[in-house]
C-alpha positions in Angstrom: -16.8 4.8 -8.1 -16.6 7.1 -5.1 -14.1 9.7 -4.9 -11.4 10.2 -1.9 -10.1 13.4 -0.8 -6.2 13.3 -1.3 -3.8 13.4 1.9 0.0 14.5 2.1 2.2 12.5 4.3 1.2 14.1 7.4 -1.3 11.8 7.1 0.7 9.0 8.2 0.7 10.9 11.3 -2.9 12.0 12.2 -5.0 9.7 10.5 -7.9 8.2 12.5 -6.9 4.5 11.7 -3.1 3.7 10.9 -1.7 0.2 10.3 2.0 -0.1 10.2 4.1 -3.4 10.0 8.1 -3.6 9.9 9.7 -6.5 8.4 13.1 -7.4 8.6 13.6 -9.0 5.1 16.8 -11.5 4.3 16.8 -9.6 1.0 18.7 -7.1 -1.0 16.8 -3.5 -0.4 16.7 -3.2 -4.1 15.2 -6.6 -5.0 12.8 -5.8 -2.7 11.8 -2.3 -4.3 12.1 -4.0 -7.6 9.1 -6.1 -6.0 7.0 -3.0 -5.3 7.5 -1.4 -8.2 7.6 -4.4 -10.5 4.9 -5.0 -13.0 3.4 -7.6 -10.6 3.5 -5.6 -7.3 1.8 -7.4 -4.4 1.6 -10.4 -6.6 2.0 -12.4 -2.6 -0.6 -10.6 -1.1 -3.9 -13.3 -1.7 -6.7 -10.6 -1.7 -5.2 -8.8 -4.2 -6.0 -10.4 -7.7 -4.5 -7.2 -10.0 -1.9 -4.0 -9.4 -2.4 -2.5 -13.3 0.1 1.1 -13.3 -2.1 3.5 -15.4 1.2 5.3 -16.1 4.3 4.6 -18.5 7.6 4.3 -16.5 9.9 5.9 -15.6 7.1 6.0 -12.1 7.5 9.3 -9.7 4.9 11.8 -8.4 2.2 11.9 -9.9 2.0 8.5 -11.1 -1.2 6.5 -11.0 -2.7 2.8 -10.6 -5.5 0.5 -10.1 -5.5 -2.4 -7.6 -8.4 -5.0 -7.9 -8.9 -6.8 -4.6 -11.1 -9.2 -2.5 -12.3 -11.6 -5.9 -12.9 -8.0 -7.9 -15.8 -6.6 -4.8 -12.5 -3.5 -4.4 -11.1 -1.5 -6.7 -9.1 1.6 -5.8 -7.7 3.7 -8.3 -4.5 5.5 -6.6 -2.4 8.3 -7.3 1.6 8.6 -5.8 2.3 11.8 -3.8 5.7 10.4 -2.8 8.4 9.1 -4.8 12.4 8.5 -3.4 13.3 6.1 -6.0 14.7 2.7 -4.3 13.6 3.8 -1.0 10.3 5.1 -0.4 6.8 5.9 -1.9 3.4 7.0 -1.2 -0.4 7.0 -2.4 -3.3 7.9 -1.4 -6.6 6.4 -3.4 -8.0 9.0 -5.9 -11.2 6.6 -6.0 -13.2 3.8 -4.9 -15.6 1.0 -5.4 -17.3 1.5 -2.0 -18.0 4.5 -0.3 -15.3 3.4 3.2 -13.2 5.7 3.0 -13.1 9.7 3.4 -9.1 9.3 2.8 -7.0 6.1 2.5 -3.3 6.4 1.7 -0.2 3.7 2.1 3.7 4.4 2.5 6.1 2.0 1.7 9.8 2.4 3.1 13.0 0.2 1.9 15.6 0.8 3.8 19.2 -1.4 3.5 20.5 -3.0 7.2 23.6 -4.8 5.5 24.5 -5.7 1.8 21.6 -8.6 1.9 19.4 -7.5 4.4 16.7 -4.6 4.6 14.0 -3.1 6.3 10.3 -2.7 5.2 8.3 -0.7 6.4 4.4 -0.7 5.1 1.6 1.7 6.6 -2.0 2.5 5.7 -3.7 5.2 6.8 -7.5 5.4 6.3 -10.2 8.0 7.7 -13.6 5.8 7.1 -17.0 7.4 6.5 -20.5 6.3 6.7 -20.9 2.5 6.3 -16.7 2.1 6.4 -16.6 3.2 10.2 -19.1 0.2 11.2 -16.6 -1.9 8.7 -13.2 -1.0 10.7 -12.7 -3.7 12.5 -13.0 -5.9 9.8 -11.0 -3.9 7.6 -8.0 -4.0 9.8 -8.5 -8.2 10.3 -8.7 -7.7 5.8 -5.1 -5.7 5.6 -3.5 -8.0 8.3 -3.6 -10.3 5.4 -1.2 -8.1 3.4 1.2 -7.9 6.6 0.9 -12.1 7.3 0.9 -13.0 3.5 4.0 -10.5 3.2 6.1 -11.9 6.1 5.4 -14.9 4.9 6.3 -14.5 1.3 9.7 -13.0 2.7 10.6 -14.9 5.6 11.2 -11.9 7.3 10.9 -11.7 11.1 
């Protein structure tokens, strides 16, 4: 595994590469956080094969998991810096299979527009090194999966 340095949320902000997607989901806000912090969190998302937490509930700062991805070739082992409970968290990856990233964090936002409606907002952040900044391009066609298969999987517009 290859270790990541760790980011604060002003990373969202300054990061080299940032991906952000906003859906506007015909669900509850807290069915969809129930979905993210579920025990079968981005169950939707067809790269990802496993989201194991590492840690017991109740989850908050400091709590950790591993996410197996693309047929077992990625595994990031992830650590949460950010943790409004039914609204908003945030990770960055403590580790990784491959050496792509320098930093690579992702904030999740819920945020309630009526009594059955909310807003989702998902971004990842990464600063690539070596071999990861040549792999960019196809890294951001790789997470537009997550945004399409998530869309999808919510009929959100």
């Amino acid at each position: 595994m290859f270790t990541t340095e760790p980011v604060d949320e002003s990373f969202f902000e300054r990061a080299p590469v940032r991906l952000s997607e906003t859906f506007d989901v015909p669900r509850p806000a807290t069915e969809v956080w129930a979905d993210l912090t579920g025990a079968r969190p981005l169950h939707w998302c067809r790269i990802i094969q496993r989201v194991s937490w590492t840690s017991p509930p109740p989850y908050g700062v400091g709590t950790t998991r591993t996410v197996r991805a693309l047929a077992g070739l990625s595994v990031i082992d992830e650590r949460f810096f950010r943790w409004e409970d039914g609204r908003r968290h945030s990770f960055y990856a403590l580790q990784t299979s491959a050496p792509m990233w320098r930093r690579f964090a992702e904030d999740y936002l819920v945020e309630p527009t009526s009594n059955g409606a909310c807003r989702f907002e998902w971004t990842i952040a990464f600063e690539p090194r070596g071999a990861g900044r040549a792999a960019s391009p196809m890294n951001r066609r790789i997470f537009g999966t997550l945004f399409r298969d998530t869309r999808k999987y919510y009929g959100a517009s």
